[in-house]
C-alpha positions as a Python dict, from the first residue, in 0.01 Angstrom:
ca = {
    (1, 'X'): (0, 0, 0),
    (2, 'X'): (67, -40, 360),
    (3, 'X'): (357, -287, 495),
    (4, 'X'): (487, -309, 836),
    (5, 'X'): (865, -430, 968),
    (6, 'X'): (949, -534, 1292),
    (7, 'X'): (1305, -647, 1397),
    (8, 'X'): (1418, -896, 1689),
    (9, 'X'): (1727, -1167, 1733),
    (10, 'X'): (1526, -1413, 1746),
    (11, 'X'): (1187, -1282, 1706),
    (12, 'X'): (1052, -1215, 1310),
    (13, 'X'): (1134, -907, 1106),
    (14, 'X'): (818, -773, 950),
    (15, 'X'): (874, -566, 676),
    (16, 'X'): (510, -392, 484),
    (17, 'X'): (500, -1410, -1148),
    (18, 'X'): (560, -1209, -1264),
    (19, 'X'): (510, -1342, -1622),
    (20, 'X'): (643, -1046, -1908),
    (21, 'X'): (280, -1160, -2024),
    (22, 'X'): (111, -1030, -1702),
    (23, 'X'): (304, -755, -1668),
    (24, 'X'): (222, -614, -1996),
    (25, 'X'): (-143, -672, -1904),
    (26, 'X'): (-158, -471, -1603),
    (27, 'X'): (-187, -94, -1738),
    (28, 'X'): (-75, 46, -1362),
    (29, 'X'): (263, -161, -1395),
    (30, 'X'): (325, -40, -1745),
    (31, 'X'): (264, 333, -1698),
    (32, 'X'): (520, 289, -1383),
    (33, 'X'): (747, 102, -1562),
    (34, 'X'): (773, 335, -1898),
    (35, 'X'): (767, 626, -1629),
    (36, 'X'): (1035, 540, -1375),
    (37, 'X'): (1360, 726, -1318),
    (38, 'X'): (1630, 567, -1412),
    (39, 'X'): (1936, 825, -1326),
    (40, 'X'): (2056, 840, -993),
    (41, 'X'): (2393, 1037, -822),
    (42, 'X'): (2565, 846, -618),
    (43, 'X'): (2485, 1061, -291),
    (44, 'X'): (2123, 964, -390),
    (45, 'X'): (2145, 575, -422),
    (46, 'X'): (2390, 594, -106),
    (47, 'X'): (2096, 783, 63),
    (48, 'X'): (1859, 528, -38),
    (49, 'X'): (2039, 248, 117),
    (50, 'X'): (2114, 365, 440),
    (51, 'X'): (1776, 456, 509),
    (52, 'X'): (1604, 61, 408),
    (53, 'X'): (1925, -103, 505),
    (54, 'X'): (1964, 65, 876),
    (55, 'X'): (1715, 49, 1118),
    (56, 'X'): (1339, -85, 1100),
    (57, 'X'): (929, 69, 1119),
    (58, 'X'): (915, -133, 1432),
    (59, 'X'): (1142, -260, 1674),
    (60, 'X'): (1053, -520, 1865),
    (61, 'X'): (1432, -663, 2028),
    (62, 'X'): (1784, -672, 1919),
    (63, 'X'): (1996, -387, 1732),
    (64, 'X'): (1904, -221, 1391),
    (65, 'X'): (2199, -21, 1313),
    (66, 'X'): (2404, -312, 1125),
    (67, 'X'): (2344, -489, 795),
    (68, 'X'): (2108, -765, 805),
    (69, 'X'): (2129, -1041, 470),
    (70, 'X'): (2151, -1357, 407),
    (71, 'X'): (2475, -1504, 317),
    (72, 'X'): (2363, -1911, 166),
    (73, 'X'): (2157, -1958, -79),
    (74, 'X'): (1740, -1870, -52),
    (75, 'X'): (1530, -2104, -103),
    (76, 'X'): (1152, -1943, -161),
    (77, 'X'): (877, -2213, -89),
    (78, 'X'): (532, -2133, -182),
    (79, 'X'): (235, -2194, 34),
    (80, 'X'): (-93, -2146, -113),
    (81, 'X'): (-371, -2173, 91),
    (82, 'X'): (-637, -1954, -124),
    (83, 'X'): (-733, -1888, -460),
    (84, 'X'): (-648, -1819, -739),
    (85, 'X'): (-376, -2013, -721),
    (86, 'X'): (-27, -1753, -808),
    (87, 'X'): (225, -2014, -731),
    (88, 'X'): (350, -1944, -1067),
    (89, 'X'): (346, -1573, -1005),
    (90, 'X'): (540, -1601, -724),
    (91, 'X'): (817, -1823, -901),
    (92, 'X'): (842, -1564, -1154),
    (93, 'X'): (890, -1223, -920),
    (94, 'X'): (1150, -1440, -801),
    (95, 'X'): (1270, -1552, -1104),
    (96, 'X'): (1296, -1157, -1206),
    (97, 'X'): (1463, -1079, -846),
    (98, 'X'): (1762, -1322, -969),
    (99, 'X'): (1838, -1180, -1265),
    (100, 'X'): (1854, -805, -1091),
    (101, 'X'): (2056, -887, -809),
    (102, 'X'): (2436, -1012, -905),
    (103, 'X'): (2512, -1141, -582),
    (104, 'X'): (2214, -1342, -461),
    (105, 'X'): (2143, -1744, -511),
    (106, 'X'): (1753, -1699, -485),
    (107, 'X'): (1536, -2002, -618),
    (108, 'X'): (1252, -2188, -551),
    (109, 'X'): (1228, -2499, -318),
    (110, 'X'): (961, -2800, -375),
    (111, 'X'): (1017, -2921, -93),
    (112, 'X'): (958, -2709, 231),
    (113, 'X'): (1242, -2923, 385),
    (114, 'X'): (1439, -2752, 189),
    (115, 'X'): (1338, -2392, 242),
    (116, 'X'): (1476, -2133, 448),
    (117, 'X'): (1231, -1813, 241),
    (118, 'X'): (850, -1918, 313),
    (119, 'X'): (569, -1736, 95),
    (120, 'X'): (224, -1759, 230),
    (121, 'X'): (-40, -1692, -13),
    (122, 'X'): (-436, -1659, 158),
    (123, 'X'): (-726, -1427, 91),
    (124, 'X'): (-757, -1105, 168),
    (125, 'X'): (-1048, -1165, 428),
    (126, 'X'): (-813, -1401, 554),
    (127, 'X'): (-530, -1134, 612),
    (128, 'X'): (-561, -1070, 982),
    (129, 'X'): (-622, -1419, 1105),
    (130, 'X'): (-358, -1544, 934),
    (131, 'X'): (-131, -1295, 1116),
    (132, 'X'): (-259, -1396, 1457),
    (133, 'X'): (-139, -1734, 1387),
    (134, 'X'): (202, -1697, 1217),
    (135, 'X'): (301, -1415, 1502),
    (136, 'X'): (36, -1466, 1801),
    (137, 'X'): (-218, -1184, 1976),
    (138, 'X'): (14, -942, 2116),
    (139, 'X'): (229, -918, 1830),
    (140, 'X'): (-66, -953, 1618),
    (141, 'X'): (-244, -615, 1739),
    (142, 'X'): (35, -409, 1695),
    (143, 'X'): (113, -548, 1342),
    (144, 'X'): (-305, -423, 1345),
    (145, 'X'): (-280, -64, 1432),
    (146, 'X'): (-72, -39, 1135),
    (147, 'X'): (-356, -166, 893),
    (148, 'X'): (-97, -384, 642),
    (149, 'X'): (-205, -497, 302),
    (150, 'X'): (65, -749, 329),
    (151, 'X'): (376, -773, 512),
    (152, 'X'): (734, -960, 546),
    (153, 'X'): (930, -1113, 811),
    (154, 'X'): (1282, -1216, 918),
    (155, 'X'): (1467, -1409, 1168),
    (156, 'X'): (1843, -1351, 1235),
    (157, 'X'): (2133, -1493, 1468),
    (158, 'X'): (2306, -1337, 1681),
    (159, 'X'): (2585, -1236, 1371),
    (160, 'X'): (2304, -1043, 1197),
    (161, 'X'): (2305, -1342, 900),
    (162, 'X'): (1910, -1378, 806),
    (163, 'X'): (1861, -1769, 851),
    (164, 'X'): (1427, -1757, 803),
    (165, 'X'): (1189, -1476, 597),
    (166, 'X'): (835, -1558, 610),
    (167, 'X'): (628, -1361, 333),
    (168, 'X'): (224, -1300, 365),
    (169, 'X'): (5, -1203, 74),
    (170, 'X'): (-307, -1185, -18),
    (171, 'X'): (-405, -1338, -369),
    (172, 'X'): (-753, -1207, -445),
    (173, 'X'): (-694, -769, -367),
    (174, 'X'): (-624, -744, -744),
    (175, 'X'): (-407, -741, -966),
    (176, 'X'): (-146, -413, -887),
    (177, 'X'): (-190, -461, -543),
    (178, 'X'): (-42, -858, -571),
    (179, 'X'): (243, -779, -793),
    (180, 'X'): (308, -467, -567),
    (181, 'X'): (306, -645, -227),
    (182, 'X'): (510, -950, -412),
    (183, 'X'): (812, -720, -510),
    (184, 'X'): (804, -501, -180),
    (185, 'X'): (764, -794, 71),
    (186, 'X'): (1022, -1095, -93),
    (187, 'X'): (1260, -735, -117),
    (188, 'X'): (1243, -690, 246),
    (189, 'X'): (1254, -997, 343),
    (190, 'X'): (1624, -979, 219),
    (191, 'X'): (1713, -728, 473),
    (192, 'X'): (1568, -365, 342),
    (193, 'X'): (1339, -328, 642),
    (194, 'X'): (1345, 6, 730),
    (195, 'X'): (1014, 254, 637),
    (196, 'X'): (1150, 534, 436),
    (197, 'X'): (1085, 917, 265),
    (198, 'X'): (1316, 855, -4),
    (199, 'X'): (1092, 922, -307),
    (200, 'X'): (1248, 667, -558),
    (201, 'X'): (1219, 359, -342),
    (202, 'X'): (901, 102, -303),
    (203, 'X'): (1014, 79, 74),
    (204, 'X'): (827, 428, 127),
    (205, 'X'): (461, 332, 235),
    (206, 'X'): (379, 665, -72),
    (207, 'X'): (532, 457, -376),
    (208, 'X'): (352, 211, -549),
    (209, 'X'): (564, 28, -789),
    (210, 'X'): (477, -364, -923),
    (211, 'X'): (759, -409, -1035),
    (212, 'X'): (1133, -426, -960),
    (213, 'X'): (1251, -87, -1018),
    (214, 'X'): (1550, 85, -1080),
    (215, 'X'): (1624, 227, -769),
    (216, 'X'): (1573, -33, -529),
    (217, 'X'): (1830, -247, -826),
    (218, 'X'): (2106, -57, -695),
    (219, 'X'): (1970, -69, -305),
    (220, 'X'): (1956, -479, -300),
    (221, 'X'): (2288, -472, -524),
    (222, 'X'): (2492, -267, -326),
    (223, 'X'): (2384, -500, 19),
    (224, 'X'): (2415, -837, -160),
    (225, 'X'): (2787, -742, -298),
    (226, 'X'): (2987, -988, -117),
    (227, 'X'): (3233, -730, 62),
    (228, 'X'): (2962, -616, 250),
    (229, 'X'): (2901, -875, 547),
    (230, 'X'): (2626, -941, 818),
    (231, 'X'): (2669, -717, 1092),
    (232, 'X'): (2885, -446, 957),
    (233, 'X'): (2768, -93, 1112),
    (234, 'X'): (2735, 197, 866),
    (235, 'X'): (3125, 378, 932),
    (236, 'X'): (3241, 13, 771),
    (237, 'X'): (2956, 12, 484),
    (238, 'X'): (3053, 390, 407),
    (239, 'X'): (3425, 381, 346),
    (240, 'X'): (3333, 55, 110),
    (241, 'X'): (3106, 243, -88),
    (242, 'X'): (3383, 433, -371),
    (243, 'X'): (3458, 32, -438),
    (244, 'X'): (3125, -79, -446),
    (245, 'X'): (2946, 144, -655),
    (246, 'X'): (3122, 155, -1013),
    (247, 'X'): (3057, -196, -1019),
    (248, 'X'): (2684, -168, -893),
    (249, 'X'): (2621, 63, -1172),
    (250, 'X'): (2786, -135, -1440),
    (251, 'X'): (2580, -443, -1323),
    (252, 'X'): (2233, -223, -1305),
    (253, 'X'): (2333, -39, -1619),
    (254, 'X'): (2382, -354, -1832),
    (255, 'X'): (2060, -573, -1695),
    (256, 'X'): (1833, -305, -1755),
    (257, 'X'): (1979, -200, -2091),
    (258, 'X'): (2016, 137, -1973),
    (259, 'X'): (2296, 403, -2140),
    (260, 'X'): (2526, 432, -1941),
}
């Protein structure tokens, strides 16, 4: 699955339900599931987030190398524009996002008024088109020559808080490939924006997951704890980390029903 980030002040971040019933139905999403790791070190789950929480695939204005989250509530609104209609779907990824992440108020909106998260569902021959007119030409054909599946967005101010994610997906490229695009894009639209190697994490364009793993638990953990604040550069996140991370685990450790 291909997604694509870019990163500006002003300018969007692009980035490249989840029913227990349709989960269970999807045999890619339960082989992954019963196969992930689940046993990290610290020095790799402090790898991890440096790599999606620092920097981005493509930089289009404005700095990369501070932490980028929201810090007020997120409000997801749903626009479907294709079918079938996964409204639903989309209410229960981020249903499952809430109960991973200790930190974060995520919900859904009704009312677009209301809505500072924006999910934009159309079909897949639809894809491009519907890029041209959320970002316009230029930005359009070099979101192109990346050849996204889907992709994520974010606007910031100027103290790095996330105030606007827009999320695109298509509805109709099956079943994996919605559920996979779902997780990866609402992620990043939190703030993990940055392409990586790190084999464990759905933010590398080679992992296919559908579901919210393990790994990227402790990534989106670790950035929504509340002593780590829009705009901080990495020397600030770093020392924070010895604090941070006994209670990341215990959170991860206890949602998941892992041993600890």
């Amino acid at each position: 699955m291909r997604s694509v980030r870019f990163l500006g002040v002003t300018a969007l971040v692009l980035a490249g339900a989840l029913t227990s019933v349709g989960v269970a139905q999807d045999a890619q999403i339960a082989r992954r599931r019963a196969a992930q790791r689940t046993t990290f070190t610290d020095a790799q789950i402090t790898e991890g987030f440096f790599k999606t929480v620092f920097g981005a695939e493509l930089t289009l204005s404005g700095r990369t190398d501070v932490v980028r989250k929201y810090d007020t509530p997120v409000r997801v609104y749903v626009d479907s524009r294709a079918k079938p209609d996964r409204r639903a779907d989309v209410a229960a990824v981020v249903a499952d996002i809430r109960s991973k992440i200790e930190h974060l108020d995520i919900a859904m909106a009704e009312d677009r008024g209301k809505a500072n998260f924006f999910v934009t569902l159309v079909r897949d021959r639809d894809l491009a088109s519907s890029i041209r007119q959320m970002y316009g030409r230029e930005k359009a054909r070099r979101i192109a020559r990346l050849d996204p599946q889907c992709l994520s967005g974010f606007r910031k101010d100027e103290t790095f808080r996330i105030v606007h994610s827009n999320v695109l997906l298509a509805v109709d490229a099956g079943q994996f490939t919605f559920y996979d695009c779902a997780y990866e894009e609402i992620l990043q639209g939190l703030g993990p924006v940055n392409d990586t190697n790190v084999p464990w994490t759905m933010f590398n364009d080679d992992v296919q997951m559908g579901f919210f793993d393990v790994y990227d638990q402790y990534i989106l953990n670790i950035l929504y704890d509340p002593r780590i604040r829009p705009g901080m550069p990495r020397d600030a996140v770093q020392k924070l980390m010895p604090e941070i991370l006994p209670a990341v685990r215990a959170f991860v450790t206890k949602a998941n029903d892992l041993k600890p």
